[in-house]
C-alpha positions in Angstrom: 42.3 66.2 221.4 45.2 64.7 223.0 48.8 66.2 222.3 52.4 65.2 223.5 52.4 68.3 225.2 49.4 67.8 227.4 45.3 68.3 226.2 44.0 70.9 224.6 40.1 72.2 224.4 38.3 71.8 221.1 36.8 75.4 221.8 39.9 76.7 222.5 43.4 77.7 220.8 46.4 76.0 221.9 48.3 77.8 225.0 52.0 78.9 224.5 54.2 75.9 225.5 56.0 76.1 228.8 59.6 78.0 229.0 61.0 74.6 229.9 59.7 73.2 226.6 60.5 76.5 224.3 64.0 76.2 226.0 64.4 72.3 225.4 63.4 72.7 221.8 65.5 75.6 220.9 68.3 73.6 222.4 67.4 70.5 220.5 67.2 73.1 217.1 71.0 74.8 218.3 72.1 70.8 218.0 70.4 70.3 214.7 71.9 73.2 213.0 75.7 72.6 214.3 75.3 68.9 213.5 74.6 69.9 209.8 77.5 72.3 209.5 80.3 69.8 210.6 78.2 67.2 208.2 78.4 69.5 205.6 82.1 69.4 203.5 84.7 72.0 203.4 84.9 74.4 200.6 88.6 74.0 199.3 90.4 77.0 199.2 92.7 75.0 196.7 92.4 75.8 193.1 91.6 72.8 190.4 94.7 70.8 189.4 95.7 71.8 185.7 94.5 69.7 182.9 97.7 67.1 182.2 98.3 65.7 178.5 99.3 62.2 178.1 103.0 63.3 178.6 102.0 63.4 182.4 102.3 59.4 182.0 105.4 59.8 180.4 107.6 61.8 183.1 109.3 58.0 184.4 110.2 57.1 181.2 112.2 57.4 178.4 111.5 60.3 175.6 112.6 62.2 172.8 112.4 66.4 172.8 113.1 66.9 169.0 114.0 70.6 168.2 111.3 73.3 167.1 110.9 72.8 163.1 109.4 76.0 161.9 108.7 79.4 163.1 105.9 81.4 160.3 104.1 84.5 160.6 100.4 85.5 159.1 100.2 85.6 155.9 97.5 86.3 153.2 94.0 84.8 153.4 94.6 83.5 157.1 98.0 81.2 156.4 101.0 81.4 158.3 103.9 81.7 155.9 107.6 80.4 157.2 110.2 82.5 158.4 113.6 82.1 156.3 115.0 82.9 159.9 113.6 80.5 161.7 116.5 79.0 162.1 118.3 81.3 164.0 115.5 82.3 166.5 114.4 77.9 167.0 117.2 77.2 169.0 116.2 79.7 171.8 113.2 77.9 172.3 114.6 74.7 172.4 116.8 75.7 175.5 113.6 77.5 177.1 111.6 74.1 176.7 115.0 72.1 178.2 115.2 74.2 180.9 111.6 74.3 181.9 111.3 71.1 182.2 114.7 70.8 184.2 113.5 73.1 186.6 110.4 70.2 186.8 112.4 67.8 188.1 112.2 66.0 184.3 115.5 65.6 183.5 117.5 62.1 183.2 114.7 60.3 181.7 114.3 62.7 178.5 116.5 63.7 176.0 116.0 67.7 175.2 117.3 68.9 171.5 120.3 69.7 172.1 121.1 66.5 173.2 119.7 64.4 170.7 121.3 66.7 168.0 124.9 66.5 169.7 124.3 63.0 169.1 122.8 62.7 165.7 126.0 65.1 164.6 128.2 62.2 166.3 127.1 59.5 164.0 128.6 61.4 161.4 125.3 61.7 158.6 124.1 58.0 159.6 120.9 59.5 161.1 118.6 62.8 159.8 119.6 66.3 161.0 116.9 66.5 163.7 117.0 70.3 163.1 115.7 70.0 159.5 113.1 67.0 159.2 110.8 66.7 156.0 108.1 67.4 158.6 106.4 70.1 156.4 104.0 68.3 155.3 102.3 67.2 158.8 102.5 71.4 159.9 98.2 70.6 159.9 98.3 66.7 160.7 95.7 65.8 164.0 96.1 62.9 166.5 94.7 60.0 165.2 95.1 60.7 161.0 97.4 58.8 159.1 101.4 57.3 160.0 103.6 59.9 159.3 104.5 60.0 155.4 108.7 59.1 154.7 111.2 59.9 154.7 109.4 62.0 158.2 109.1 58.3 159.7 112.3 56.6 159.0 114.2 59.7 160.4 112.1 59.2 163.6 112.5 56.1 163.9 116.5 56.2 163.6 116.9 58.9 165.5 114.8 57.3 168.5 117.2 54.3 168.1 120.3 56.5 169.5 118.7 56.4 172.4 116.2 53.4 175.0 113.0 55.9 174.0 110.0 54.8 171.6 108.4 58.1 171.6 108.8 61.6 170.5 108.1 64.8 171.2 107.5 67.6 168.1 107.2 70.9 168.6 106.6 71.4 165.0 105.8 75.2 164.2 105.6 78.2 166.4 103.5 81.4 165.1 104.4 84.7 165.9 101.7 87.3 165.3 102.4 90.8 165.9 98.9 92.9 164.4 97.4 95.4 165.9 99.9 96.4 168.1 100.1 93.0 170.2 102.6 90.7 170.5 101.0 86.8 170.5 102.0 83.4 169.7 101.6 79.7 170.1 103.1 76.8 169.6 102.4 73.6 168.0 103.4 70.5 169.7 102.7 66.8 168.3 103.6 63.7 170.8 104.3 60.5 168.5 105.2 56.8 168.7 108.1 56.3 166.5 107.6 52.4 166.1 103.9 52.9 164.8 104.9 56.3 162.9 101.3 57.8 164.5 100.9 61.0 165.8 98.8 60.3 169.2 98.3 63.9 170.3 98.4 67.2 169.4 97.8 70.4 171.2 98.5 74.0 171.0 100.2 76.7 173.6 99.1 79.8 173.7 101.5 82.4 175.1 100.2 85.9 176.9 99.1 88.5 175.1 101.6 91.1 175.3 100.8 95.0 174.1 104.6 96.8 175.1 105.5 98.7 171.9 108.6 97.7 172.6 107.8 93.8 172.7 106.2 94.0 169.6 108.5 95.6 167.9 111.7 93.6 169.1 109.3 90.2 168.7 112.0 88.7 165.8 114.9 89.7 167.3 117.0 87.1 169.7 115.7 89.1 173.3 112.2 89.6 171.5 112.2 86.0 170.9 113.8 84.6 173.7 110.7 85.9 175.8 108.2 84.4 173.8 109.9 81.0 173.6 109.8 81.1 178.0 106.2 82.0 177.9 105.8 79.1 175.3 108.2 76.7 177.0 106.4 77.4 180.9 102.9 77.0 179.2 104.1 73.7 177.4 106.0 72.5 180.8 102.4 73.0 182.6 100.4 71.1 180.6 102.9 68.2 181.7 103.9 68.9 185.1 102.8 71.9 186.9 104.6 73.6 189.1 
């Protein structure tokens, strides 16, 4: 039987190949294998890019930052129940969110809270209080479910026409949960287009899960809160434009 390598005896096994052709071969084999690792791609050492919301579309153009609207705790059968204090504690995280997305880079294009209520207080009661909204109702509402009920919409919409925006942004409740000796909390934030009253997204952030004694205990006070509110604002602030 004839071979490429020369003839071979039917009665006989096949003789070890020459050294020349054991050395060509292993060469040829030495090629073959380097070949296929510079064919072959690079693992990335980089880690995936952050999901983005639609806001990421948003950081070029104009937009409203309305101020947090509720802050509630857990309450019986698995509610969350307002916090008369609110108030007081909201405005902390209105400055974290501003200044989180300052530190972005997002800054001329977007009007924060405090702007947009130094305004609203200029015109004198022509426009809603953006601090208190009758946004109560929508504290459940989903992307996609029905316009926003009035008087909600009109004050939207007037409010958006003190400034060249069409769309919103509504952080509309923050809950504070301090069980079991932790410290956690999220926050609630709706994106809307003023001029179709709609609500298209809604997500949650989550903030860390803190377990200090002392966190949890100082949770409702003003430095309690104020630490909270970062961890909400920086999670918020990712899911736009990540650092």
């Amino acid at each position: 039987m004839k071979l490429r390598i020369g003839y071979v005896s039917r009665n006989q096994t096949m003789t070890s190949l020459k050294p020349t052709s054991l050395a060509r071969l292993a060469a040829l084999a030495a090629i073959a294998i380097l070949h296929g690792c510079a064919s072959a791609p690079a693992a990335s050492n980089q880690e995936p890019a952050a999901p983005s919301s639609p806001l990421a579309g948003m950081i070029g153009r104009q937009l409203i930052v309305l101020p947090a609207q509720y802050l509630s705790t857990p309450g019986p059968g698995g509610t969350w129940e307002i916090v008369r204090g609110g108030p007081v504690l909201l405005p902390i995280l209105d400055e974290e969110i501003a200044d989180a997305f300052r530190k972005r880079g997002v800054k001329s294009n977007w009007t924060f809270a405090g702007d947009i209520t130094a305004s609203a207080d200029r015109n004198g009661g022509l426009v809603a209080d953006p601090r208190e909204l009758a946004s109560q109702g929508i504290r459940k509402i989903k992307a996609g479910d029905t316009p926003l009920p009035e008087p909600l919409a009109s004050q939207i919409r007037g409010l958006v026409a003190l400034t060249s925006a069409r769309f919103v942004v509504l952080p509309i409740e923050v809950h504070m949960d301090t069980r079991n000796g932790e410290r956690k909390g999220s926050l609630r934030v709706l994106y809307v287009d003023a001029r179709t009253a709609r609500v298209l997204w809604a997500d949650d952030v989550n903030s860390l899960v803190q377990r200090d004694p002392r966190v949890v205990s100082e949770s409702a006070t003003p430095y309690g809160f104020r630490m909270l509110a970062r961890e909400l604002a920086s999670g918020f602030a990712d899911m736009v434009v990540a650092q």
